[in-house]
SERO-4910 file (N, C-alpha, C, O; in steps of 0.05 Angstrom, whole numbers):
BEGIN
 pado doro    nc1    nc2    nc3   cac1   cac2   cac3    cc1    cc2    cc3    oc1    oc2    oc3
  Unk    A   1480  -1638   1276   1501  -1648   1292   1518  -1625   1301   1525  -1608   1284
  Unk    A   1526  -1621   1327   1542  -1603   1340   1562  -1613   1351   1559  -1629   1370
  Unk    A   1586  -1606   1343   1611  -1616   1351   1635  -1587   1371   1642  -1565   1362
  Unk    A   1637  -1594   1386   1647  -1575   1410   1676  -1585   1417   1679  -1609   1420
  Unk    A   1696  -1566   1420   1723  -1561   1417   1730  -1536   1442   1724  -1513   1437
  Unk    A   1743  -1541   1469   1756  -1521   1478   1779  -1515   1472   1797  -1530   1476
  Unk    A   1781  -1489   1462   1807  -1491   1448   1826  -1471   1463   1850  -1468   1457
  Unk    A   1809  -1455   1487   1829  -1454   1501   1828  -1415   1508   1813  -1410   1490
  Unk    A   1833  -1396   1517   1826  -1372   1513   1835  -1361   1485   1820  -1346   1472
  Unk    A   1856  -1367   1479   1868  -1351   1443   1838  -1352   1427   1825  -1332   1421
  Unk    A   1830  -1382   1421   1806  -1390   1405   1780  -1379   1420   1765  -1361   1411
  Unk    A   1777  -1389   1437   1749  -1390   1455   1738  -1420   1443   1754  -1437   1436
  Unk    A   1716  -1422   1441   1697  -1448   1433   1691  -1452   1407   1674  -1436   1399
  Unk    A   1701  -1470   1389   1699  -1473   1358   1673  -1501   1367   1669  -1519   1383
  Unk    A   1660  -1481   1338   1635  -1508   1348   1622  -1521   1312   1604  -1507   1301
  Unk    A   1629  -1539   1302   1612  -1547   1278   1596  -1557   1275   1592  -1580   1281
  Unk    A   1577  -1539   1264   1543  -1555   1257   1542  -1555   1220   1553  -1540   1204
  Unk    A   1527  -1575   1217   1525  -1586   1189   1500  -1595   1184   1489  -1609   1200
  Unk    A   1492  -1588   1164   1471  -1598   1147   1471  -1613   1125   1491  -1617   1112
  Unk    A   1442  -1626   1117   1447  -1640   1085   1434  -1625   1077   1419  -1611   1092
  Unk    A   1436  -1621   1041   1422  -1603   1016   1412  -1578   1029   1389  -1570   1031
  Unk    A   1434  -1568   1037   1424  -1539   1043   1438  -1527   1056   1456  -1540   1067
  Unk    A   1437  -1496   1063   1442  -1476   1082   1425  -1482   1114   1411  -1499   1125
  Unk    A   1433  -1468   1116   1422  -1469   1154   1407  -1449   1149   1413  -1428   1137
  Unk    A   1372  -1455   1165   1352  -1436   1166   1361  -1416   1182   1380  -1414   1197
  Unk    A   1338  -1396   1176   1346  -1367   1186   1345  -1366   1220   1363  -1354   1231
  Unk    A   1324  -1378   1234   1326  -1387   1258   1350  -1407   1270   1351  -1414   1293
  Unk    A   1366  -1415   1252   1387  -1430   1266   1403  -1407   1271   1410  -1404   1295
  Unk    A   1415  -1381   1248   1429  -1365   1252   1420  -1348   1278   1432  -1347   1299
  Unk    A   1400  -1336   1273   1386  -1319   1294   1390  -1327   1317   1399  -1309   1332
  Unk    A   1386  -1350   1330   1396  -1370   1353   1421  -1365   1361   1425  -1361   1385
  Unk    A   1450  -1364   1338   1471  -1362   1351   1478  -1337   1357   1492  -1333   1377
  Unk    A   1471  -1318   1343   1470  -1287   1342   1458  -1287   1367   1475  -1280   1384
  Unk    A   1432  -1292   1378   1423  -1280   1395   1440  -1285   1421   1445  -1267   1437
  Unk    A   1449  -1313   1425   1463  -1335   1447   1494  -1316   1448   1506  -1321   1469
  Unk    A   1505  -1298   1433   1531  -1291   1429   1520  -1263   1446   1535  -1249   1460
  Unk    A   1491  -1259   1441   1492  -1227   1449   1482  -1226   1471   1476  -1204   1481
  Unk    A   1478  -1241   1480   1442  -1235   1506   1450  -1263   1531   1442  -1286   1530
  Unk    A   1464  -1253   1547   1470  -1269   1566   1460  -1264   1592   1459  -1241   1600
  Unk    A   1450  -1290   1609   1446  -1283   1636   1461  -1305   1654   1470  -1327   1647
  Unk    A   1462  -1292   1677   1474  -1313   1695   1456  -1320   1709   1438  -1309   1721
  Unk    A   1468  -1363   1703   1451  -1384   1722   1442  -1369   1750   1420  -1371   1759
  Unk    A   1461  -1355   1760   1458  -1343   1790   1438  -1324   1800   1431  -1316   1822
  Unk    A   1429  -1315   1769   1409  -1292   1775   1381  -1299   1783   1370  -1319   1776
  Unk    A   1369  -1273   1802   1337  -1283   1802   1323  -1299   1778   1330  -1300   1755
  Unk    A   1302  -1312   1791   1289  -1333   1776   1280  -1309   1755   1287  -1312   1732
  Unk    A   1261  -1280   1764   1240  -1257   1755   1268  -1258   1729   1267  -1269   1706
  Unk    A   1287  -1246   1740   1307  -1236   1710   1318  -1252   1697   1332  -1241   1680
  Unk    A   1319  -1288   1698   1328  -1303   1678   1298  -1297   1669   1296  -1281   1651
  Unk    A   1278  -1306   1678   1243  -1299   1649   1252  -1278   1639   1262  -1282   1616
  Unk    A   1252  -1252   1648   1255  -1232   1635   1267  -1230   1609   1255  -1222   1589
  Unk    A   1305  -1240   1613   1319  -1246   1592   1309  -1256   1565   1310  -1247   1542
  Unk    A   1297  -1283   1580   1288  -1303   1572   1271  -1289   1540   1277  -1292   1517
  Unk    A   1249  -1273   1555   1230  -1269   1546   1239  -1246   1527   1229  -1246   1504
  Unk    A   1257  -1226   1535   1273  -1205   1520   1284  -1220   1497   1279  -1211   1474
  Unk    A   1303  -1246   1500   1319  -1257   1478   1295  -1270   1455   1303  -1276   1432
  Unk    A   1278  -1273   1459   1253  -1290   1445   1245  -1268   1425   1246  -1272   1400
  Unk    A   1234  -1235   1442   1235  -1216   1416   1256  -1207   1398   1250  -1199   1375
  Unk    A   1281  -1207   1406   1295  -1198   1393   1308  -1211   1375   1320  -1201   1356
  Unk    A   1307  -1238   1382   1311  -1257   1356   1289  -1256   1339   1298  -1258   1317
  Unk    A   1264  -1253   1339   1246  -1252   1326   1259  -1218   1305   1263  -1215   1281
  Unk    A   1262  -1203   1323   1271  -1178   1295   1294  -1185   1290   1299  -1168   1273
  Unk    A   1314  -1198   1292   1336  -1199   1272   1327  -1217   1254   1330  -1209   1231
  Unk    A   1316  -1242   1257   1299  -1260   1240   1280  -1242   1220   1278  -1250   1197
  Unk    A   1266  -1221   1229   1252  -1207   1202   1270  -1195   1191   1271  -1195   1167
  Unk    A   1292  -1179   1209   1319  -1167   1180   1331  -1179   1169   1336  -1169   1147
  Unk    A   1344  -1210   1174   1361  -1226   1162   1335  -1245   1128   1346  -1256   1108
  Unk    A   1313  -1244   1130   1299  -1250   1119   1296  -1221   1104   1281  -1225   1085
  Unk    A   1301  -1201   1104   1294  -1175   1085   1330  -1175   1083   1331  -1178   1059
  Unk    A   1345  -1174   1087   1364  -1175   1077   1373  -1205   1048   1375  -1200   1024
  Unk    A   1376  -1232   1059   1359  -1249   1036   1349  -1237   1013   1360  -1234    991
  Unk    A   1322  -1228   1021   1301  -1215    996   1315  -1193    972   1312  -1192    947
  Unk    A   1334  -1175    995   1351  -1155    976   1369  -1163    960   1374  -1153    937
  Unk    A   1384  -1187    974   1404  -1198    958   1396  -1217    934   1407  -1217    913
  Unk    A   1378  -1231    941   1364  -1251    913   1359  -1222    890   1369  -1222    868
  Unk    A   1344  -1201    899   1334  -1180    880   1368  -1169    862   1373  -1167    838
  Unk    A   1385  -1163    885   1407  -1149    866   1421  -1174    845   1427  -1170    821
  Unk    A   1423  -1199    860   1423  -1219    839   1412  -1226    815   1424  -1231    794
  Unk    A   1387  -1224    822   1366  -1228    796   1365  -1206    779   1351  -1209    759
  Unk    A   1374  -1186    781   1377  -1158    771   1404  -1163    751   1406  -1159    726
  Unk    A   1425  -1173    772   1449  -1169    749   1442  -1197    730   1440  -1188    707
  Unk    A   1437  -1226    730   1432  -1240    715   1415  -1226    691   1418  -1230    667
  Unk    A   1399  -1213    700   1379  -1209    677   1394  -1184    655   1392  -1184    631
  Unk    A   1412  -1161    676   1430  -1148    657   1450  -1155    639   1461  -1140    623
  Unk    A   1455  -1187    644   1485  -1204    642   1464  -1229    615   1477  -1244    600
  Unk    A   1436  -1228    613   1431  -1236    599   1420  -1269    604   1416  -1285    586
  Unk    A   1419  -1271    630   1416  -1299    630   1389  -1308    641   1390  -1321    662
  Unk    A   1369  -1305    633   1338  -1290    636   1329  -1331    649   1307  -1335    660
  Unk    A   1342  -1348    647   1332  -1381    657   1347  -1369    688   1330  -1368    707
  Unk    A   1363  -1364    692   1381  -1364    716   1365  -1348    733   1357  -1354    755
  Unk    A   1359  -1319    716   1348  -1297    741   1317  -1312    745   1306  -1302    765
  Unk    A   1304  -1328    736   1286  -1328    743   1271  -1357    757   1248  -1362    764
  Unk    A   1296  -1375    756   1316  -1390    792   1311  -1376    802   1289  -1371    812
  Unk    A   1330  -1364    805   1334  -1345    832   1305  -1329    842   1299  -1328    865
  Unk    A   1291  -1318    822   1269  -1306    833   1243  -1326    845   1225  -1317    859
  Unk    A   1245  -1355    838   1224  -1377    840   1237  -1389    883   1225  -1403    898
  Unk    A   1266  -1374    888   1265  -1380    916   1251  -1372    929   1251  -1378    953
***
């Protein structure tokens, strides 16, 4: 669900999306990241909205493989201190994500 708010230039656009039992997949983030960075105008040639188009498609795709190796690092430094902290059921939760 996407709920949209003009709030005016101070704010800009407050927008709430929600999920059940969970975080938001890595492609939902990558989506807004990319939508915040990579803009074209309706007005432009048909050739350079594809282009865009086709530019925003790879480059969400590599922030999607870093935000997924970023993940990976952080479960590891997690599972690292649990297991220094002694809690050997917990770190290895965390390692079964």
């Amino acid at each position: 669900m996407v709920m949209s708010y003009k709030a005016g230039p101070e704010l800009g656009i407050i927008e709430v999306h929600t999920t059940e039992e969970g975080g938001h997949p890595i492609e939902f983030w990558s989506s807004l990241c990319i939508e915040r960075i990579v803009q074209v105008s309706e007005e432009a040639p048909e050739e350079v909205q594809n282009q865009v188009k086709e530019y925003k498609d790879n480059i969400q795709k590599v922030i999607e493989q870093y935000m997924q190796n970023a993940i990976k690092s952080d479960r590891i430094t997690i599972n690292n201190q649990l297991d220094r902290a002694g809690l050997k059921e917990a770190s290895d939760l965390i390692r079964k994500l």
